[in-house]
C-alpha positions, 0 to 999 in steps of 0.5 A: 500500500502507497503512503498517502498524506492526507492533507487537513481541509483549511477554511476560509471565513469571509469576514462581513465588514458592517455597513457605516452607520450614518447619523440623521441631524435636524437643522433648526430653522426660525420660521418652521413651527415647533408642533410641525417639527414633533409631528415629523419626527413621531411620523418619519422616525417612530419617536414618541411626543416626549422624544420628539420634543425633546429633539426639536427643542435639542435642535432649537437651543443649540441649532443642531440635533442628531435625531437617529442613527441608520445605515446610510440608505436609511439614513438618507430616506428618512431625512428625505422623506422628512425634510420634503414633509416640510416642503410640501407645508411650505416650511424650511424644515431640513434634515441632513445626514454625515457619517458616524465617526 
């Protein structure tokens, strides 16, 4: 009989990197009411009345607040949707997104 050698089967793991995650912020503006802001935040990011306006007067003092954290296709979706829920109202409401650091 023939020495063999047999040779252990190796694996390789791919290794899934995790998508960059992208932070949502609201831009305070003078002129868009404060009972608009809350109801687009309880609508587009599920937020209760006491989160949203804890958000929107975050956005009012300091003139910027980090409303959530998505990948970045979510991300960009829910500041679109909320920022043209805004413009369709006529309001100057706008929301942005940057990556996560």
């Amino acid at each position: 009989m023939p020495d063999t050698v047999v040779k252990p089967k190796t694996r390789t793991k791919t290794k899934v990197e995790r998508p960059r995650l992208h932070k949502v912020i609201l831009i305070n503006d003078d002129y868009t009411p404060r009972g608009f802001v809350v109801t687009v935040l309880k609508g587009e990011f599920r937020m209760t009345d006491d989160q949203a306006y804890k958000v929107m007067l975050t956005a009012h003092q300091r003139g910027v607040c980090v409303v959530a954290v998505f990948t970045k296709d979510v991300a960009e979706t829910k500041a679109t949707r909320a920022t043209d829920a805004g413009r369709a109202k006529g309001y100057p409401l706008l929301f942005t997104t940057e990556p996560e650091e």
